[in-house]
N, C-alpha and C positions, 0 to 999 in steps of 0.2 A: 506863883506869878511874880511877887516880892523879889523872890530867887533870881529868876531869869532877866530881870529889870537891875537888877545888880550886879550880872554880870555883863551884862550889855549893853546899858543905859548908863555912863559913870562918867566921870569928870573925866578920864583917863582915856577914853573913845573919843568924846567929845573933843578934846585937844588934838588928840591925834586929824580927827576929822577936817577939822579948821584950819591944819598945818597944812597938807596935803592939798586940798580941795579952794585953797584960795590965791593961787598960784599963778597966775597966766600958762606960764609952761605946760601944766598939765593938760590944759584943755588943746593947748598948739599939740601936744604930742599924740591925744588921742585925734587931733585933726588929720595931723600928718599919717596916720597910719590907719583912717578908710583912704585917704586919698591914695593910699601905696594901693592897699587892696583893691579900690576902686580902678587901679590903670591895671592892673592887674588880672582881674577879671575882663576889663574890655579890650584889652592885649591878647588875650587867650581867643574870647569870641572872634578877634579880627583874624587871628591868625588859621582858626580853625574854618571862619566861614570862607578864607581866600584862599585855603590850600585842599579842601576838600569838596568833591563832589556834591553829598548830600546834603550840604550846608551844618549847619548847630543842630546835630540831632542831639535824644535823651542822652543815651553813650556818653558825650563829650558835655552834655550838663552833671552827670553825675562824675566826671573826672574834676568837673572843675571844683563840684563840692570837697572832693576829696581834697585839692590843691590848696584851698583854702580853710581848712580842719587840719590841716600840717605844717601850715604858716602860723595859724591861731596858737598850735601847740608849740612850735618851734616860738615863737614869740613869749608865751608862759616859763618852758626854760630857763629860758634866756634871760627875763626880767625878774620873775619871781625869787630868785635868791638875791638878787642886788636889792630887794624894798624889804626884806625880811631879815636876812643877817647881821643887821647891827640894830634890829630894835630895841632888844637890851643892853648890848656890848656900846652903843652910842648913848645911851642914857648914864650907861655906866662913866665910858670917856669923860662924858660934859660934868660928872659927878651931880647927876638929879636923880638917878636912881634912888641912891637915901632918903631921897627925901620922898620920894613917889613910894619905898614902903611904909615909912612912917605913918603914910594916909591911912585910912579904914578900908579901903579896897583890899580883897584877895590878892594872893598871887593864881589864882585861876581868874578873876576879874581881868588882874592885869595881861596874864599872857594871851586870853580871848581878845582884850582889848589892842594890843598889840597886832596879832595877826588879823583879825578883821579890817583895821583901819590899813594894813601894808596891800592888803586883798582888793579891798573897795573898788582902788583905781582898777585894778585889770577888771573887773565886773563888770564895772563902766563901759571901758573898752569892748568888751565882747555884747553887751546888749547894745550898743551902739555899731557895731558890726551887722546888727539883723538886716537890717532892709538891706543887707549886700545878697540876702541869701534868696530874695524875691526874684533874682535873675536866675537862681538853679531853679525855682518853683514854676517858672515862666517858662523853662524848655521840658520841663517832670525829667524822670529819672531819679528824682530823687523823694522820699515822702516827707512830713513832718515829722513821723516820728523817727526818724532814723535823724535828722537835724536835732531833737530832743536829745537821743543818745550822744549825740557827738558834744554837744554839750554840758550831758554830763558826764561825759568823759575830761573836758576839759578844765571841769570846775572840780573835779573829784582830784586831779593833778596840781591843779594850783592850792588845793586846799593843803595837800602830803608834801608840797614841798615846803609850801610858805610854814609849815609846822617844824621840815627838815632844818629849815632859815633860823628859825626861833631858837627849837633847841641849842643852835652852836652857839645861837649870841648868847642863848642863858651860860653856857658851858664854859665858852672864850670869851677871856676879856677884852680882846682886839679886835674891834672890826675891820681890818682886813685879813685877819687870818677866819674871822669867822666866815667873810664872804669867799676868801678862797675854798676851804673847805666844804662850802653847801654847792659851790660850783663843781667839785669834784667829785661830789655824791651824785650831784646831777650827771656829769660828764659816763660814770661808770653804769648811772642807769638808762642811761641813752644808750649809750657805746659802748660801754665794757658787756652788759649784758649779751650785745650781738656776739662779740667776738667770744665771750665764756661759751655761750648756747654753743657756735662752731666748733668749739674745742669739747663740748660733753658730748657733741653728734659724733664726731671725730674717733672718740675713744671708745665710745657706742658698736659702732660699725666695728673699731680694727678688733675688740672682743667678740661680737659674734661673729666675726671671721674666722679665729682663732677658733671656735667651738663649734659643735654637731648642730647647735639649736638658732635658730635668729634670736634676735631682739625680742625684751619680753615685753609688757605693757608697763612692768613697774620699771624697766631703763627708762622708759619716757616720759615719768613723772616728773623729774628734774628737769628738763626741755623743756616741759612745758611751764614748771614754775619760775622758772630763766627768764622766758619771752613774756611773759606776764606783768614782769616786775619795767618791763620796758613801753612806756605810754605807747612810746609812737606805733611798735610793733601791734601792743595789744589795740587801738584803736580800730587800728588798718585791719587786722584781722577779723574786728566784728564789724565794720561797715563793707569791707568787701570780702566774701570768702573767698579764699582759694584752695590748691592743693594739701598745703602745709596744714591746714585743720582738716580736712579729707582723711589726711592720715594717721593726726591723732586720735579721731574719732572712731578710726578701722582699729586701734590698738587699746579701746577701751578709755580714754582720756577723753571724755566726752562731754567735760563742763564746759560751757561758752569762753570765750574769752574775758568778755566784759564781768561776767559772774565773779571768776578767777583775779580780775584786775579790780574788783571790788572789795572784794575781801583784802588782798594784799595793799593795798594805798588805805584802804579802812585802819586797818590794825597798824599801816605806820605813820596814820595820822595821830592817831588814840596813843602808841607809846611814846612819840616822841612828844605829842604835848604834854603827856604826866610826866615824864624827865622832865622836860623845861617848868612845869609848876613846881616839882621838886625839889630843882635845883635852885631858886631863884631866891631862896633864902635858907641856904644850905647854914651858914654860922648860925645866925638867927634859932634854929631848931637846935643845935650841938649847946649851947647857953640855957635854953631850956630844959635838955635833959639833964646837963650838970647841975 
């Protein structure tokens, strides 16, 4: 218990906490963005009950779930490497790093301490998002626990990136080459992922073209660990099925998505933080061993 109170409870969270958290700004920005959400959602009901027949049926409540779980994550993206990639790369700049190891803190104290405190705010944000979600509960279409999953879908994303964040700042000593680089990591697992998946589908097909046999179940393994490694896809695909797992599942690839998007953001949670505790006093251990 001693353990876990020292890596969590430490002068070094605590800073961090009070720095963030006593702001104005902060509290305006998570103002501003129910308030997006909020015209957002009553934008959608307006439009939907004035241009259709049946008025806001379930249908059009569980689309709006959906709308709003792809804003939340598009929102995590987006923010999540700008609060994480210079948490050590700007300790370093302002030259307080040195003196922040010299304290008794770990460097696992310190890199938990770091990413939790860059984390907190979006937390904030998205439990302060709920009572948005009492208008999809209000038409059904949607359950809680499918609201449960998508939320941990969403925290299990800002967890693997804000770690992808950390490791560069431990890595780069500039923050902004470290924020450009976590934005590109991001960029390729959004977006490069789709367009790689197109191109292994692509080569898939023009091979079993070429050949007596179709496609076997182990060509598919690869597609499927493609589109896994891509929040938005994997999300979408466990809260609403469609065709495209119909078909991995006739070919033997019959893990969930969410399963699959667990393990993969798990293990690049876990590697890139022991990198960044690794690295973070990389000389420090080389003096040692000499």
């Amino acid at each position: 218990m001693s353990r876990l109170q020292s890596l969590l409870i430490n002068p070094v969270l605590n800073k961090e906490i009070k720095l963030r958290f006593r702001s104005f700004k902060n509290f305006l920005g998570i103002f501003l963005f129910l308030a997006i959400c909020g015209a957002v959602c009553l934008a959608f009901i307006y439009t939907e009950t004035q241009f259709s027949y049946d008025g806001f049926t379930a249908e059009d409540s569980k689309n709006l779930f959906l709308l709003l779980s792809m804003g939340q994550l598009g929102l995590i993206v987006f923010i999540t490497p700008g609060l994480t990639a210079g948490a050590i790369s700007g300790e370093r700049e302002k030259q307080t790093l040195n003196i922040m190891l010299t304290t008794q803190q770990s460097s696992t104290s310190i890199i938990l301490s770091k990413l939790f405190s860059s984390l907190l705010y979006l937390i904030l944000m998205l439990v302060a998002s709920l009572p948005l979600y009492s208008i999809v509960f209000l038409y059904g279409g949607v359950s809680p626990q499918t609201v449960l999953i998508m939320f941990g879908y969403l925290f299990l994303t800002m967890l693997a990136i804000g770690s992808i964040g950390i490791m560069f700042s431990t890595l780069i000593k500039r923050t902004i080459i470290s924020t450009i680089t976590t934005y590109g990591t991001m960029l390729f697992l959004v977006v490069g992922t789709v367009i790689l998946f197109l191109i292994i589908i692509r080569l898939i097909v023009g091979f079993s073209q070429g050949t007596t046999g179709g496609p076997q179940s182990t060509d598919h393994i690869l597609p499927y660990i493609v589109l896994v490694l891509n929040p938005a896809v994997s999300m979408l695909f466990s809260l609403e099925t469609n065709s495209l797992v119909y078909e991995f599942q006739q070919i033997g690839v019959d893990w969930p998505f969410w399963v699959g998007f667990t393990i993969a953001y798990g293990a690049i949670t876990l590697i890139t933080l022991l990198i960044a505790i690794k690295k973070l006093r990389p000389s420090m251990r080389r003096k040692k061993k000499g």
